[in-house]
C-alpha positions as CSV (number, residue, x, y, z in Angstrom):
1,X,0.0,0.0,0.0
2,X,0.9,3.6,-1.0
3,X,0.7,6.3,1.2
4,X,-1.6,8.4,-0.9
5,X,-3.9,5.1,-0.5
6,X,-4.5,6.2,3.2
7,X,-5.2,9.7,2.5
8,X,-7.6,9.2,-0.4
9,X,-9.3,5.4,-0.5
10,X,-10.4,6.0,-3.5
11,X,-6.9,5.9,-5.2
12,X,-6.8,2.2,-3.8
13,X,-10.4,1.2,-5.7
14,X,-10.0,-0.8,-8.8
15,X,-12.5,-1.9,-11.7
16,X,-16.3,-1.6,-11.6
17,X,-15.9,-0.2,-7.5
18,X,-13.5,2.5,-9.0
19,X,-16.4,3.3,-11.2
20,X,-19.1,2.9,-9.0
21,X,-17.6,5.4,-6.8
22,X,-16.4,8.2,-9.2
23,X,-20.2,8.2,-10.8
24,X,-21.1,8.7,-6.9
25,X,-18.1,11.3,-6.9
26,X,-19.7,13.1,-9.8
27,X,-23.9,13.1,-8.5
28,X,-22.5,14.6,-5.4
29,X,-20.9,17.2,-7.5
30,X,-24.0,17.6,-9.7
31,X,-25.9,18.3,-6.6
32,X,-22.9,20.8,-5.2
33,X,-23.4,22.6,-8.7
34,X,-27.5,22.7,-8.0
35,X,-26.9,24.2,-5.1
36,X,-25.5,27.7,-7.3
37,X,-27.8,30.1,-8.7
38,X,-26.3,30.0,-11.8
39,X,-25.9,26.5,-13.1
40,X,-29.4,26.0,-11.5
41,X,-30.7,28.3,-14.0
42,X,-28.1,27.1,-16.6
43,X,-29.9,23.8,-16.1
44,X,-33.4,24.5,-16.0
45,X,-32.8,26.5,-19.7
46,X,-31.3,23.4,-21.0
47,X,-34.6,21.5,-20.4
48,X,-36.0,23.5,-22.3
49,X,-33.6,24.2,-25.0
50,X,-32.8,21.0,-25.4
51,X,-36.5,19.9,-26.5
52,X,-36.1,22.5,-29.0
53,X,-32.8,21.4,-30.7
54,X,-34.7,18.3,-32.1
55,X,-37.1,20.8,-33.8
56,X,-34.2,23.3,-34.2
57,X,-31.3,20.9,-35.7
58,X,-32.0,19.8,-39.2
59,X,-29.3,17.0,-39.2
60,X,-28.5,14.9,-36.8
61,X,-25.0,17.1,-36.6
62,X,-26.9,19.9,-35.8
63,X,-28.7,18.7,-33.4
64,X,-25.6,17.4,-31.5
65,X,-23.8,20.9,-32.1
66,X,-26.8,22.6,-30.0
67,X,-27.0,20.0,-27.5
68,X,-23.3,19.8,-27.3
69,X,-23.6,24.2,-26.9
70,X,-26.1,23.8,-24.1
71,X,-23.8,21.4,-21.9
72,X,-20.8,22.9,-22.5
73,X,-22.2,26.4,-20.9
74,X,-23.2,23.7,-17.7
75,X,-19.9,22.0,-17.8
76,X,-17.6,25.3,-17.6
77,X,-20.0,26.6,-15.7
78,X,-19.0,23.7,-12.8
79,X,-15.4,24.0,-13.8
80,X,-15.5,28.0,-12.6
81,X,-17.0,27.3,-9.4
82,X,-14.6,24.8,-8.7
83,X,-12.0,27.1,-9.3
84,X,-14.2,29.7,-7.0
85,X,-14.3,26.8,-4.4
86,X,-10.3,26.1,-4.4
87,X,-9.7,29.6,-4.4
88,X,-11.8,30.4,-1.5
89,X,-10.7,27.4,-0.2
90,X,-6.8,28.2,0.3
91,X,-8.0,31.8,1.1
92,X,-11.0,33.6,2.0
93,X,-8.8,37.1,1.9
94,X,-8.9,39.1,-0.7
95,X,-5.8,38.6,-3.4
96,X,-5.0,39.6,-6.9
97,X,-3.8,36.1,-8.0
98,X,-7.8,35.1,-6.4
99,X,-9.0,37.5,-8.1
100,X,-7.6,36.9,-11.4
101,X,-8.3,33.2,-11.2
102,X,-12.3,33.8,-10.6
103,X,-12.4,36.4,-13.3
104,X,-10.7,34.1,-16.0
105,X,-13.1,31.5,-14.7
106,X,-16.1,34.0,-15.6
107,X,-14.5,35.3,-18.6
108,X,-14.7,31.6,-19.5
109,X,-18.4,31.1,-18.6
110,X,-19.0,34.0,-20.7
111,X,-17.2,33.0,-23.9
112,X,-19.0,29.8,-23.4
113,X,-22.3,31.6,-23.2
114,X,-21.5,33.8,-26.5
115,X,-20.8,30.8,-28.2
116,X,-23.7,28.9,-27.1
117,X,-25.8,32.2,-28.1
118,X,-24.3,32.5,-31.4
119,X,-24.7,28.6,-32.7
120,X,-28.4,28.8,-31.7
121,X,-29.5,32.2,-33.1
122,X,-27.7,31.3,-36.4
123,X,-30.0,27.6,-36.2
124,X,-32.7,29.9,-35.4
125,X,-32.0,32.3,-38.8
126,X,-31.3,29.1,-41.2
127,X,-35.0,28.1,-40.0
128,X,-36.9,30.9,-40.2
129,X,-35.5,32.8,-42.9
130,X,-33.7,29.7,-45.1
């Protein structure tokens, strides 16, 4: 046995229980990310958007492309408030390197937003005026 297999049992899990564990891992962080205001609402517009990208998408590639927009936004969306979490975790004082590693994190959500935005209101223009 490793010593990192004391501090983290997981590390020490193998096959199927490895597995079992990290998808365990990951609903817990699903329901971490529920708990913020803004994946919440990031995740209640994806049930409805993603309805509407089987009416929207005329190919199956385009449907994927505005699924695949919608879950992105989610996904960086967790990433930057896991990168909130660390960072308030090693220091709940104010810092420029903190404050530089949440703003990149939002300047990411927001990229990811503008691209999301801009796949779906150019679907939305191919359908209604093509």
């Amino acid at each position: 046995m490793r010593p990192d297999d004391l501090i983290n049992p997981q590390k020490s899990r193998t096959g199927t229980s490895r597995m079992w564990h990290a998808l365990l891992f990951s609903l817990q962080g699903l329901r971490a990310g529920w708990g913020e205001t803004a994946f919440r609402q990031e995740a209640l517009a994806s049930l409805v958007a993603l309805p509407v990208a089987f009416w929207l998408g005329k190919s199956w590639l385009e449907t994927a492309v505005l699924v695949s927009a919608v879950v992105m936004v989610m996904v960086v969306e967790l990433l930057n408030t896991a990168v909130e979490s660390v960072v308030d975790r090693v220091s709940p004082e104010w810092h420029a390197l903190s404050k530089r590693a949440k703003d990149m994190g939002s300047a990411a959500v927001l990229l990811t937003l503008t691209l999301c935005a801009g796949i779906w209101l150019t679907a939305l223009w191919h359908k209604v005026v093509a």
